[in-house]
DORORO-144424 format. One record per residue (C-alpha): residue number from 1; chain; x, y, z. Coordinates in steps of 0.2 Angstrom, whole numbers, plus 5000, padded with zeros to 4 digits. Layout:
N
{NUM,'A',{X,Y,Z}}
...
***
This chain:
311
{1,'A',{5312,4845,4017}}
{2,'A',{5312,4861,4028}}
{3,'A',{5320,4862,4045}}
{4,'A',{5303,4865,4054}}
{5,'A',{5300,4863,4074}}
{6,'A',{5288,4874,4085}}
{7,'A',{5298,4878,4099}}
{8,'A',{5289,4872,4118}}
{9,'A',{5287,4883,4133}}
{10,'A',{5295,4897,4121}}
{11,'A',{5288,4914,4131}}
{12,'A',{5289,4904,4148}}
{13,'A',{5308,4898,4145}}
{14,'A',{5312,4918,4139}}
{15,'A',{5307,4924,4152}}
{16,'A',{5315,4911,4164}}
{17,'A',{5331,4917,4156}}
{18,'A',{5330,4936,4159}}
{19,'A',{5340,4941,4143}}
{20,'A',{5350,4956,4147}}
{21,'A',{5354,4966,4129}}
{22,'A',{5374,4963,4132}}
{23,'A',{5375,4947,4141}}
{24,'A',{5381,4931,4130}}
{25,'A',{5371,4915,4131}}
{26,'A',{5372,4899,4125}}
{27,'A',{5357,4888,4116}}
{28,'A',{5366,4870,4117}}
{29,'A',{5352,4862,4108}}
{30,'A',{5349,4877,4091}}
{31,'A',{5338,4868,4080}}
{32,'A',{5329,4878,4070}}
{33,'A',{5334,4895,4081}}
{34,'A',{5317,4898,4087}}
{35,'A',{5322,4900,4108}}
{36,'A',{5338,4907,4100}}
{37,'A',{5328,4921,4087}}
{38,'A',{5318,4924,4103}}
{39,'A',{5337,4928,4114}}
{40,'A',{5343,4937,4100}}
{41,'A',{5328,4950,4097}}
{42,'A',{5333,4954,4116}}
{43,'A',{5351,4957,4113}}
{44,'A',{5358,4974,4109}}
{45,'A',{5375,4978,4099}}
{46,'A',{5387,4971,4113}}
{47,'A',{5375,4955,4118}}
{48,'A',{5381,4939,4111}}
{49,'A',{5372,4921,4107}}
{50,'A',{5384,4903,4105}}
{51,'A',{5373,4890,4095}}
{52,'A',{5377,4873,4097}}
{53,'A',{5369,4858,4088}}
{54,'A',{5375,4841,4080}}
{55,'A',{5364,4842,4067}}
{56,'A',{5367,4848,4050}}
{57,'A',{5350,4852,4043}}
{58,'A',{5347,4861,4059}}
{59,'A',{5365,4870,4058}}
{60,'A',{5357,4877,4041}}
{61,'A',{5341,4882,4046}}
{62,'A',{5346,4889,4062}}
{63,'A',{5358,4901,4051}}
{64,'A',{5346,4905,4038}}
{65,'A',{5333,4909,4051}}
{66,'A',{5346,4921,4062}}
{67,'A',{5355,4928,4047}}
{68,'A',{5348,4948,4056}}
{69,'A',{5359,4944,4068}}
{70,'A',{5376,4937,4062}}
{71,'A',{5387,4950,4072}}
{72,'A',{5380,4943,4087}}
{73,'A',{5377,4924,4086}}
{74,'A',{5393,4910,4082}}
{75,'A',{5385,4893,4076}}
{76,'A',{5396,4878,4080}}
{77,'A',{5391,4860,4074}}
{78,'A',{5395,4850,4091}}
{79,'A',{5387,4840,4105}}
{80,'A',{5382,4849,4118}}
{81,'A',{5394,4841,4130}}
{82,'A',{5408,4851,4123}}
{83,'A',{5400,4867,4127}}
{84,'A',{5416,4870,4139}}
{85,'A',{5429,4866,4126}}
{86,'A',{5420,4878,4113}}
{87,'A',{5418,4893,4127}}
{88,'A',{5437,4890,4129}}
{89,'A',{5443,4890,4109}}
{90,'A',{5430,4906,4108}}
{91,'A',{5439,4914,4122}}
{92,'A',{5422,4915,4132}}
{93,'A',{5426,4914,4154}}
{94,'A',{5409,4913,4158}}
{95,'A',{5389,4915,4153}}
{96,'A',{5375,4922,4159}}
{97,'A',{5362,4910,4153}}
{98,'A',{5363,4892,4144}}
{99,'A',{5345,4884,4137}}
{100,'A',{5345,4865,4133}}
{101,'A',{5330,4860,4125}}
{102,'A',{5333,4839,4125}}
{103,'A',{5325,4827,4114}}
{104,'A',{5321,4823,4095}}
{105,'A',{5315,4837,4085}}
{106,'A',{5298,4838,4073}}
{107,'A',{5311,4840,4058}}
{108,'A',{5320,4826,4064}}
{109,'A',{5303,4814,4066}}
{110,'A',{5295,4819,4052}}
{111,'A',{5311,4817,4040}}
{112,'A',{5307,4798,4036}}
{113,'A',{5325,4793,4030}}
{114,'A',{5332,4799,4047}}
{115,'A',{5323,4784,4054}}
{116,'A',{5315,4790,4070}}
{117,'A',{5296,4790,4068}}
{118,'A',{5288,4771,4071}}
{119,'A',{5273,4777,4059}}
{120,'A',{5282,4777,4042}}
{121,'A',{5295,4765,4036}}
{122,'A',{5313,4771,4034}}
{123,'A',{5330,4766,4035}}
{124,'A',{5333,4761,4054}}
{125,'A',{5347,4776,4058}}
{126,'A',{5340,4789,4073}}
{127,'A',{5356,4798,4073}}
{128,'A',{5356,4816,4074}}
{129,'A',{5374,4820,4071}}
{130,'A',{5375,4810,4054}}
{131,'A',{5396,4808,4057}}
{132,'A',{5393,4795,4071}}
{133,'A',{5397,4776,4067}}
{134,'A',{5380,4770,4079}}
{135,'A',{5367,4768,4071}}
{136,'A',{5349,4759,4077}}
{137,'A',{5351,4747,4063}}
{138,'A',{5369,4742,4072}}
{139,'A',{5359,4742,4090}}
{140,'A',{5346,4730,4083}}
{141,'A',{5356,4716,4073}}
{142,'A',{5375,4717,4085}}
{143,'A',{5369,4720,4103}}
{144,'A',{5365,4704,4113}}
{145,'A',{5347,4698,4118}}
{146,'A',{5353,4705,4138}}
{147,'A',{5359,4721,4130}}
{148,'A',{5344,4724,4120}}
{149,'A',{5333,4719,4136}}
{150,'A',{5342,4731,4148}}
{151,'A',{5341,4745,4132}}
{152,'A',{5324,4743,4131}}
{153,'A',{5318,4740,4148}}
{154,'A',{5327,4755,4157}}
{155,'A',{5327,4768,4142}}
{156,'A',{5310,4764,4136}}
{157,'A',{5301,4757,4152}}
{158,'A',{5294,4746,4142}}
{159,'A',{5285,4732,4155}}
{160,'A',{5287,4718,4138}}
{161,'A',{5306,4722,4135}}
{162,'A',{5310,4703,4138}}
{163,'A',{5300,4698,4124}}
{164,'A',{5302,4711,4110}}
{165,'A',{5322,4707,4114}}
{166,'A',{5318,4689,4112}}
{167,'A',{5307,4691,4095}}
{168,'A',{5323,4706,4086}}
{169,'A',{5336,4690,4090}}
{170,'A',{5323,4678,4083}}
{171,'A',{5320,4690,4069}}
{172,'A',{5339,4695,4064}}
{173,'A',{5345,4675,4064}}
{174,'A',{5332,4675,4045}}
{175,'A',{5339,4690,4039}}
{176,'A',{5344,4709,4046}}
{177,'A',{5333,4721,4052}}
{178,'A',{5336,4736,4039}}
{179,'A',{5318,4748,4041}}
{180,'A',{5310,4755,4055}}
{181,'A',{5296,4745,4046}}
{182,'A',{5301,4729,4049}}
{183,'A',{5307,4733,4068}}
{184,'A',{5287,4738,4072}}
{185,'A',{5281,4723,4064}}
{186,'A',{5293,4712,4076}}
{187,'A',{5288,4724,4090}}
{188,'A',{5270,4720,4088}}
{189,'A',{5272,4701,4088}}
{190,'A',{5280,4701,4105}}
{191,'A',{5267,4715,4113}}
{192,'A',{5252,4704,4116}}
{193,'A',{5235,4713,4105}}
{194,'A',{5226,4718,4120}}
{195,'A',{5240,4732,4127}}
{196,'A',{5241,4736,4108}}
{197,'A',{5222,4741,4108}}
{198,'A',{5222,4751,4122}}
{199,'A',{5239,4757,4126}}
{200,'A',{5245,4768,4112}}
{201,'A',{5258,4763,4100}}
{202,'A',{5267,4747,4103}}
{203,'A',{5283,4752,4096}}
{204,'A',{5286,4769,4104}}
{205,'A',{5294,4765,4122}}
{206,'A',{5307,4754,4110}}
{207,'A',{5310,4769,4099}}
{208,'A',{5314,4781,4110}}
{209,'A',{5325,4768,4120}}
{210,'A',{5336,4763,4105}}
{211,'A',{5339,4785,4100}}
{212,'A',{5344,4788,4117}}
{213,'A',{5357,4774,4116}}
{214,'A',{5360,4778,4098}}
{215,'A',{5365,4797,4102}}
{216,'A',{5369,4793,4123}}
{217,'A',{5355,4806,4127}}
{218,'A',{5356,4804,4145}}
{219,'A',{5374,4802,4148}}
{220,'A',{5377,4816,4141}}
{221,'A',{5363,4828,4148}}
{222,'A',{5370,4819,4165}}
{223,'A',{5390,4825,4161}}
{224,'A',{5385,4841,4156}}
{225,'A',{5373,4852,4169}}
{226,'A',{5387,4853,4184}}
{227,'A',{5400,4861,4168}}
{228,'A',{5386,4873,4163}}
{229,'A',{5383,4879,4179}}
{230,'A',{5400,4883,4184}}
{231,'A',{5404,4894,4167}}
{232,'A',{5385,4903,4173}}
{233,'A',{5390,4920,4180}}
{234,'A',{5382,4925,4197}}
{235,'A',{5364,4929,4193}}
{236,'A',{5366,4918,4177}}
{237,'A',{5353,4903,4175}}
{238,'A',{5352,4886,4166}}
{239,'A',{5336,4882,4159}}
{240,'A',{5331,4863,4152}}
{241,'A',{5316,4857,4143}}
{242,'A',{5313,4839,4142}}
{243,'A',{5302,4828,4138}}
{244,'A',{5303,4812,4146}}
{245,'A',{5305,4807,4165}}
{246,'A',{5322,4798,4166}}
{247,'A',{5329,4816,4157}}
{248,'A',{5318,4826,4170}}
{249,'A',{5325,4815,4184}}
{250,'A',{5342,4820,4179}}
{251,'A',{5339,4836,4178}}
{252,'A',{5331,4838,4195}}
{253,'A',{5344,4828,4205}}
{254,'A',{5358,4838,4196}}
{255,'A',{5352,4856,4201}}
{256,'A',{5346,4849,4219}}
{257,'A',{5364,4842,4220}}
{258,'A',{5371,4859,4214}}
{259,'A',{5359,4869,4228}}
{260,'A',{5363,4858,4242}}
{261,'A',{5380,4847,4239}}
{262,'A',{5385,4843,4256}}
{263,'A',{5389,4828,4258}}
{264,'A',{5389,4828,4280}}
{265,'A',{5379,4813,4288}}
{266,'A',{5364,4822,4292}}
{267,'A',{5366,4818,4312}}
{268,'A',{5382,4832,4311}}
{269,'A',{5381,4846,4320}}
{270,'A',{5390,4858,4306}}
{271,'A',{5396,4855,4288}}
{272,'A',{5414,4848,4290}}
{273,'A',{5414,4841,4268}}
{274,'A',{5416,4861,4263}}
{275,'A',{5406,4860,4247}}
{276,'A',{5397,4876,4245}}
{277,'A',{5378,4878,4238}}
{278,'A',{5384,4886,4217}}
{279,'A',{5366,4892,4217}}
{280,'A',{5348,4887,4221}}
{281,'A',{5332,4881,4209}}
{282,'A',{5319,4893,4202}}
{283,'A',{5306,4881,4197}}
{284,'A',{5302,4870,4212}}
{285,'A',{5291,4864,4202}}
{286,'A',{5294,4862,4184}}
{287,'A',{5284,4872,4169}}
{288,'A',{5274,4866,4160}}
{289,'A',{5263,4870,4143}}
{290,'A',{5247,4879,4145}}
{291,'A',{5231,4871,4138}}
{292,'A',{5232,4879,4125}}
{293,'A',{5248,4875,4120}}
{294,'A',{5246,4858,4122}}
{295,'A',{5233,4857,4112}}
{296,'A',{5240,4868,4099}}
{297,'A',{5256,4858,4099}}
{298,'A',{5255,4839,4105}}
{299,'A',{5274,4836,4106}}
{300,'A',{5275,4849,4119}}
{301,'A',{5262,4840,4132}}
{302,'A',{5276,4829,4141}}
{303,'A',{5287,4844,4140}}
{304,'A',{5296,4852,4157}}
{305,'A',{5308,4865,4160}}
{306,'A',{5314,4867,4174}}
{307,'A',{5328,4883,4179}}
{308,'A',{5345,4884,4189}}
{309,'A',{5351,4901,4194}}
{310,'A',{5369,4904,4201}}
{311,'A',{5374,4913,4215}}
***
């Protein structure tokens, strides 16, 4: 299957980024290269683009889709999270932008076998760096019936989490849970008919919940903004897409803490802590699609990006 995804907020996030032609960025999150096709059409001869992802198929696609521009752009297969270490084997001190486009890809959910759509049935994986030893399918049949509530409940915000924990144990002491198949069918007998009818589908909060634990989404995006914004140069800017509030949460608390860090009680006179503001926040509020977009592309309607600049 080809590596496609339609990239969100693609002019909006460009342009947040001002691309100067011999600056070097980082895209931590490549995929199919479409933000970074967009960076590297700005770039001239000395401008330079790191590409970071953990996933194979998008590796390849990325490459094949950026093969104008091989003198410029270095593809490494990695977590984000070790963008530092990678900047630091490449020689690279610091960066003047960075763009993190968080989530599951349309490649990734429409490739049944990876196992992270709810609509088709598929092995029960959601990994989206294949080398890892978690999979969803280890989640479901070894966690406990508390660790699967807690998953589901704070991941998924899913207000029946209790129950659908207590029908996965219930169904796994008959046989394991192997498909994505069987894991809605369980979902749906623990989420009375009535929510079913008029709330969307049942097993999508669960979903999403078990790939963030799966591939430890928001520990990672949480570990990560402070690093990136202190390899930014000054005038440099960070920009993050998500898609989800608990990831836009992060997000916003990370840059407010990096605008404002002081950690004085508010009733002092002067700052006595010395931490010193590393920049301040473009996007007060965040950025969202257009209409247009939205409707053009319904992934993109939950998406928000939101921009740090350095100072």
């Amino acid at each position: 299957m080809e590596f496609v995804h339609k990239s969100v907020l693609l002019q909006e996030t460009i342009e947040a980024l001002q691309v100067k032609p011999d600056g070097v960025y980082v895209d931590g999150t490549l995929g199919g290269g479409g933000h970074t096709l967009e960076i590297c059409r700005r770039l001239g001869p000395q401008g330079r683009l790191i590409g970071i992802d953990q996933d194979e198929a998008a590796i390849r696609a990325a490459a094949t889709r950026l093969s104008d521009y091989t003198e410029q752009v270095t593809i490494v297969r990695d977590n984000y999270v070790h963008f530092a270490q990678i900047l630091d084997r490449l020689g690279i001190r610091a960066v003047d932008g960075i763009l993190l486009d968080i989530g599951v890809s349309s490649y990734q959910i429409d490739t049944v076998e990876r196992g992270f759509t709810y609509k088709e049935d598929g092995p029960l994986d959601m990994r989206m760096d294949t080398r890892n030893s978690l999979t969803a399918r280890k989640i479901v049949n070894t966690y406990e019936e508390s660790e699967l509530f807690h998953i589901i409940r704070d991941y998924g915000e899913d207000s029946f989490a209790k129950n659908i924990a207590k029908h996965i144990v219930r169904a796994r002491r008959e046989a394991p849970i192997e498909t994505t198949g069987q894991l809605v069918e369980i979902i749906r007998r623990a989420v009375p008919a009535r929510v079913q009818n008029s709330g969307g589908h049942p097993a999508k909060k669960t979903f999403q919940a078990l790939r963030i634990v799966c591939n430890q989404e928001l520990s990672v995006l949480e570990s990560s903004i402070d690093g990136m914004i202190a390899r930014l140069n000054p005038g440099g800017r960070l920009a993050v897409i998500t898609f989800h509030s608990l990831e836009d949460r992060i997000v916003k608390r990370k840059f407010r803490e990096n605008e404002n860090p002081c950690i004085c009680p508010p009733d002092f006179p002067v700052c006595v802590c010395g931490r010193e503001s590393r920049g301040h926040v473009i996007t007060r509020k965040p950025v969202i699609p257009t209409k247009e977009e939205a409707e053009e592309n319904k992934r993109s309607k939950s998406s928000k990006l939101r921009v740090f600049e350095r100072i």
